[in-house]
C-alpha positions in Angstrom: -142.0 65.6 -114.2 -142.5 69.3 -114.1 -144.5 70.6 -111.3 -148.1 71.5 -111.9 -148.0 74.0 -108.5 -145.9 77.1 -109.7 -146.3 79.4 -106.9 -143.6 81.7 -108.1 -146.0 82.6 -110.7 -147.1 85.1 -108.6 -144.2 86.6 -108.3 -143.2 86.9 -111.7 -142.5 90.5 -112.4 -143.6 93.7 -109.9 -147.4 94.4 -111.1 -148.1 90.5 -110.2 -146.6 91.0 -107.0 -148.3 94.2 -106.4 -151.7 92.9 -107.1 -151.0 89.6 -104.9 -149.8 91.7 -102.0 -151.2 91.0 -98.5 -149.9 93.6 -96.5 -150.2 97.5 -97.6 -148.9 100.3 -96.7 -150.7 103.5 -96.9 -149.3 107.5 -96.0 -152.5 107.5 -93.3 -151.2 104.6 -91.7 -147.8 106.3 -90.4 -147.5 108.9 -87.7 -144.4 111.4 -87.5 -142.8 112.1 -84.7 -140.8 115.6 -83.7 -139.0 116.8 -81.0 -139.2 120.5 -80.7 -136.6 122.5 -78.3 -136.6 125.8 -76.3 -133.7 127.9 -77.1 -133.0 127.2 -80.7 -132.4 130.1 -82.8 -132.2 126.9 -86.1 -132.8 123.4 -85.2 -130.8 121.4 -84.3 -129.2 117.8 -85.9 -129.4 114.8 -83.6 -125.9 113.5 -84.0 -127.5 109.4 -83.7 -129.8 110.4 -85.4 -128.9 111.4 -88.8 -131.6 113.4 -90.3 -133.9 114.1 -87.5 -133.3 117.5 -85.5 -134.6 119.1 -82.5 -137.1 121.8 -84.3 -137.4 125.6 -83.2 -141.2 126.0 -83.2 -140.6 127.9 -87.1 -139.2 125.3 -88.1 -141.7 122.6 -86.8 -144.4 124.2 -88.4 -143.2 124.0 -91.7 -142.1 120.2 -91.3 -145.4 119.6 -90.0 -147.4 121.0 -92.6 -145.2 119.3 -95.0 -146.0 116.0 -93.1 -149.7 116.9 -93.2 -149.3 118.0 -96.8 -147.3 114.2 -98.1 -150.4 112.5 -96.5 -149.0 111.4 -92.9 -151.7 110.9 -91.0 -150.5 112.3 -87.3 -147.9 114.3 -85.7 -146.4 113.1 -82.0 -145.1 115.6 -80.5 -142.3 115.8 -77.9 -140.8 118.8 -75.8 -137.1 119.4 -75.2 -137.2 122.4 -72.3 -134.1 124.4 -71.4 -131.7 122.3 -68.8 -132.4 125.0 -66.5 -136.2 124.4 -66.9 -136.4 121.4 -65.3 -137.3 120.2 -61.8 -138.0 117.4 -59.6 -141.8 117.6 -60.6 -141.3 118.1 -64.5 -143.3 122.0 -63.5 -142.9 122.6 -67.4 -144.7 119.3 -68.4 -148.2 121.1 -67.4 -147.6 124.9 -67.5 -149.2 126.7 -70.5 -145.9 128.6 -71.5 -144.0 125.2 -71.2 -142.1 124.5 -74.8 -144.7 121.3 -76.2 -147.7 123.5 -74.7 -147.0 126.4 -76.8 -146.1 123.8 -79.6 -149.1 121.9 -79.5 -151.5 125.2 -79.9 -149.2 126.6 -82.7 -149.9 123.4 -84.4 -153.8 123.4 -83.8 -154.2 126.6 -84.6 -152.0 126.2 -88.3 -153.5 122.7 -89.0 -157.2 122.3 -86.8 -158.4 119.0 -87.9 -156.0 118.5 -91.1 -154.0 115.9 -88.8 -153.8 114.0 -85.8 -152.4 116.1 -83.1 -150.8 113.8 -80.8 -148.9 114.8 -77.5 -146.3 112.8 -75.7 -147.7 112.5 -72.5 -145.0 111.9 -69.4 -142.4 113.7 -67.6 -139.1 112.5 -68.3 -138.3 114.9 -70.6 -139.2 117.5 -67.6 -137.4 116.0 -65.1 -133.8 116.9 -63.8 -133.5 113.3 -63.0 -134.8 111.7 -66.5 -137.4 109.6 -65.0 -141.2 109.6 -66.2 -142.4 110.2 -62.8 -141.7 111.8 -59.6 -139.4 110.4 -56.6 -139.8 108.8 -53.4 -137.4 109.3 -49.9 -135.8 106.2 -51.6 -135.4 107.7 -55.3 -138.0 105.2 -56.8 -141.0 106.5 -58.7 -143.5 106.8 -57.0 -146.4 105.7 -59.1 -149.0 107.6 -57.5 -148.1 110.4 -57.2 -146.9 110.6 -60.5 -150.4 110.1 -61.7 -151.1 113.0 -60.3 -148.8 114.7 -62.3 -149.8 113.0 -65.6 -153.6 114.6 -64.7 -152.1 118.0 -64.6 -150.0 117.3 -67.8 -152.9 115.6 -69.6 -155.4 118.9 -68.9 -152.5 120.9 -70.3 -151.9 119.4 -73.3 -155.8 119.1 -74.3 -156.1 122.7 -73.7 -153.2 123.3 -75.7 -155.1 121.6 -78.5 -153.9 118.0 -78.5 -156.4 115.7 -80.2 -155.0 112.6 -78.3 -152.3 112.0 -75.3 -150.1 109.3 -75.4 -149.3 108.5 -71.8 -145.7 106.9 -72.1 -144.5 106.4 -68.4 -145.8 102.6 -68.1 -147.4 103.7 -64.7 -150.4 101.7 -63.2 -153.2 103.0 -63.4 -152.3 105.8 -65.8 -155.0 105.5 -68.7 -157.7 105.6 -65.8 -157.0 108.5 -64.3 -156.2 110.7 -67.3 -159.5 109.3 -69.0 -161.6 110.2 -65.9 -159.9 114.2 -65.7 -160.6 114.3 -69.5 -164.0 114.1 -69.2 -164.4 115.8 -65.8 -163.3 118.9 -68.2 -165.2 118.2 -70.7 -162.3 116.8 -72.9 -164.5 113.9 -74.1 -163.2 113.9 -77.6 -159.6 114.0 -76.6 -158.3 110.5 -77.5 -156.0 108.2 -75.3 -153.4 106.2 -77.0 -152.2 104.1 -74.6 -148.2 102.7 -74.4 -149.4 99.1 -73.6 -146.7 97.2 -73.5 -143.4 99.2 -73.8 -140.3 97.9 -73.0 -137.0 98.4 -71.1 -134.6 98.4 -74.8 -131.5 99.1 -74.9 -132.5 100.7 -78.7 -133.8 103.9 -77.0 -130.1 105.7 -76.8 -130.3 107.7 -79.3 -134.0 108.8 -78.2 -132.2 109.9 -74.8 -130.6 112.3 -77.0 -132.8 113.7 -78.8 -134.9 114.7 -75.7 -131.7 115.9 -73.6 -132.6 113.3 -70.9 -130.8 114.2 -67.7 -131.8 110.2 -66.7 -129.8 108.8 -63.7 -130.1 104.9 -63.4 -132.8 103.1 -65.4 -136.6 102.7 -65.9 -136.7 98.9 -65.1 -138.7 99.6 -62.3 -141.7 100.3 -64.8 -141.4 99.5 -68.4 -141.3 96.4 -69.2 -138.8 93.5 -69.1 -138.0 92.2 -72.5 -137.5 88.4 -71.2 -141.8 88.6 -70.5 -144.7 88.0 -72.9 -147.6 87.4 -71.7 -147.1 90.5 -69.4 -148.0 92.4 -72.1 -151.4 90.6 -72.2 -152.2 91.8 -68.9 -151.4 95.4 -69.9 -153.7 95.1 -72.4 -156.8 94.0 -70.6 -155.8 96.5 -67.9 -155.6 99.7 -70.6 -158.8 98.3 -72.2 -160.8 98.2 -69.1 -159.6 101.7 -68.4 -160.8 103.5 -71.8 -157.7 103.5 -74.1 -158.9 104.0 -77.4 -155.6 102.5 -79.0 -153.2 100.9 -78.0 -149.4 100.6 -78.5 -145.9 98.2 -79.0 -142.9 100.2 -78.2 -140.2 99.1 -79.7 -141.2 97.3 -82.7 -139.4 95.4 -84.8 -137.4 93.4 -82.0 -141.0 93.1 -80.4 -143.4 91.5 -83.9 -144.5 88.7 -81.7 -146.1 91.0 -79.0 -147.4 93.4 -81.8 -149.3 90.4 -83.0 -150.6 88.9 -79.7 -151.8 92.6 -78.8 -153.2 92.8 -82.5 -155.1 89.6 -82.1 -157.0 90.4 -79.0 -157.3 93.7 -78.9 -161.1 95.2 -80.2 -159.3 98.9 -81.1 -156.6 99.9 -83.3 -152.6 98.6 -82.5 -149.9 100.6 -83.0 -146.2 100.0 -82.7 -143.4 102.4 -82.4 -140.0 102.3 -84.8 -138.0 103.8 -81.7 -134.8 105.8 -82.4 -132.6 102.7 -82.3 -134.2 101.1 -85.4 -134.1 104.1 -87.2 -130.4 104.7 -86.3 -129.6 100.8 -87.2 -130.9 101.1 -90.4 -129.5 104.9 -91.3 -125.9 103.5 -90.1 -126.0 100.5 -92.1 -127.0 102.1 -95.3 -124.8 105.3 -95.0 -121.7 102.1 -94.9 -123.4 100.9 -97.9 -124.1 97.5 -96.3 -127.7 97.8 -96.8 -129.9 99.4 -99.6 -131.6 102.1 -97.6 -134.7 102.5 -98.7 -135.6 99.0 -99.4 -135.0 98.1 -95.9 -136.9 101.3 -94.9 -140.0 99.9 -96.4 -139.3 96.5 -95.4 -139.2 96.9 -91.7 -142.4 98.9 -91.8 -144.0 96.2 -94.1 -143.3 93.9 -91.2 -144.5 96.1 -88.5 -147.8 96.5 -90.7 -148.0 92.2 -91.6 -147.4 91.2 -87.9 -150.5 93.7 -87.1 -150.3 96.9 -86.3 -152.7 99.7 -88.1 -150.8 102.7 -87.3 -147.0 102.7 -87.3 -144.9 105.9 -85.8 -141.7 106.3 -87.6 -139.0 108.9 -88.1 -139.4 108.6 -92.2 -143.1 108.9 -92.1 -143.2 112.4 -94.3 -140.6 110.6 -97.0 -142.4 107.1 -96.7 -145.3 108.9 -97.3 -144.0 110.4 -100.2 -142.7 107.1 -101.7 -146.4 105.6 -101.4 -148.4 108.7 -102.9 -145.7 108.3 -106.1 -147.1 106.9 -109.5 -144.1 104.1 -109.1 -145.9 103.1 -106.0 -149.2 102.1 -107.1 
């Protein structure tokens, strides 16, 4: 007998399946991020990276009003000082002059409230040791006194213009003491995104790259460990309690399942983080031809978007964008 049920009726030809669809991407959902450099007379290609570049601030500007202008809906930021700018401390991380300062006000100032303004908040880029606080006698990282240090940073970053700081360094307590300098200031509009649960991955090499990390040694002392779940849980609650107004997954596609337990608890907006790795996976594959590129593109950050995050930060945000504001799209 012929079956009654025909579910693949519904997937008959491309408008079916586009009016069926349960999971959507839109350009507002997707968050670019950029890496801009001191010392860069042109940017700069990121050789494991294959399209993304360390920006001169010219050149940032115009990517990011191109971002703003394809619909993205916010710009992370991240500094690459001079080698000979760094310190034990990360001193650039919070002084005015220092290379994502100056970016972060060009920005505001050519954009205001077009866009999201969004600042990496931690020190390892600062660093001349590559971790995202500052040492100990011993050489560990000593947590608190590293929040001190993200206090400074923060303060610097929402003068600078930064409509939310995304404090990355995995640090207890870190959300807490940035959210109470904030509004000590006044800064009571400025926005904490919160890394909740990010993880020790080996898929952040090329990242270490494109930030010129000087990192000795690793950051399992802090981030995550990828074998633990319901760790991540307990960030949460902690990062909630402390004011967070979203909260993050970083990586994301080898992490869906925490993406979803965060998305599923959580009473403000998830986001999840396509790190450098991903990115690079994909870009490799496809330029060997083993993959179609841009379907894979879109389905990676269809997953990130059906397992439950609302905002997704992704190196092909601005052409993603593009794809989705297309008349083929809708």
């Amino acid at each position: 007998m012929a079956p009654v049920i025909r579910p693949r009726r519904l997937r008959s030809t491309a408008a079916v399946r586009r009016l069926v669809a349960e999971t959507r991407l839109a350009p507002s959902e997707l968050v670019l991020p950029m890496f801009v450099a001191d010392g860069l007379d042109e940017p700069r290609e990121i050789s494991s990276m294959p399209g993304v570049v360390q920006h001169t601030e010219d050149s940032l500007r115009r990517a990011a009003a191109a971002a703003v202008e394809a619909g993205v809906g916010g710009l992370m930021l991240f500094g690459v000082p001079s080698p000979d700018a760094k310190d034990a401390t990360g001193s650039q991380a919070d002084a005015a002059d220092g290379v994502l300062n100056r970016a972060l006000s060009l920005l505001r100032n050519d954009l205001g409230e077009r866009t999201v303004l969004m600042a990496d908040t931690c020190l390892d880029e600062f660093t001349d040791h590559g971790h995202c606080g500052v040492l100990d006698a011993r050489g560990r990282v000593d947590n608190d006194a590293t929040l001190d240090r993200y206090v400074a940073m923060s303060l610097a970053q929402a003068r600078a213009g930064a409509h939310m700081l995304g404090p990355s360094g995995m640090m207890d307590g870190q959300v807490g003491v940035i959210r109470a300098a904030l509004d000590a200031e006044g800064f009571t509009d400025t926005a904490i995104l919160a890394y909740t649960a990010k993880y020790a991955s080996a898929f952040y090499g090329p990242f270490r790259e494109a930030v010129g990390s000087s990192l000795q040694g690793d950051r399992r002392t802090y981030q995550q460990d990828s074998a633990n779940r319901t760790e991540a849980l307990r960030e949460l609650s902690l990062d909630l309690a402390e004011g967070a107004d979203i909260v993050m997954v970083k990586p994301a596609m080898s992490y869906l399942d925490i993406v979803r337990d965060v998305a599923e608890i959580a009473d403000v907006p998830v986001a999840a983080y396509q790190i450098s790795g991903e990115y690079s996976m994909i870009t490799a594959a496809a330029e060997r031809g083993w993959i179609d590129r841009d379907a894979a593109i879109l389905e990676s950050l269809t997953s990130i978007r059906r397992a439950g995050a609302s905002i997704i930060l992704t190196y092909w945000a601005t052409e993603v964008a593009g794809w989705l504001s297309s008349p083929a799209a809708g």
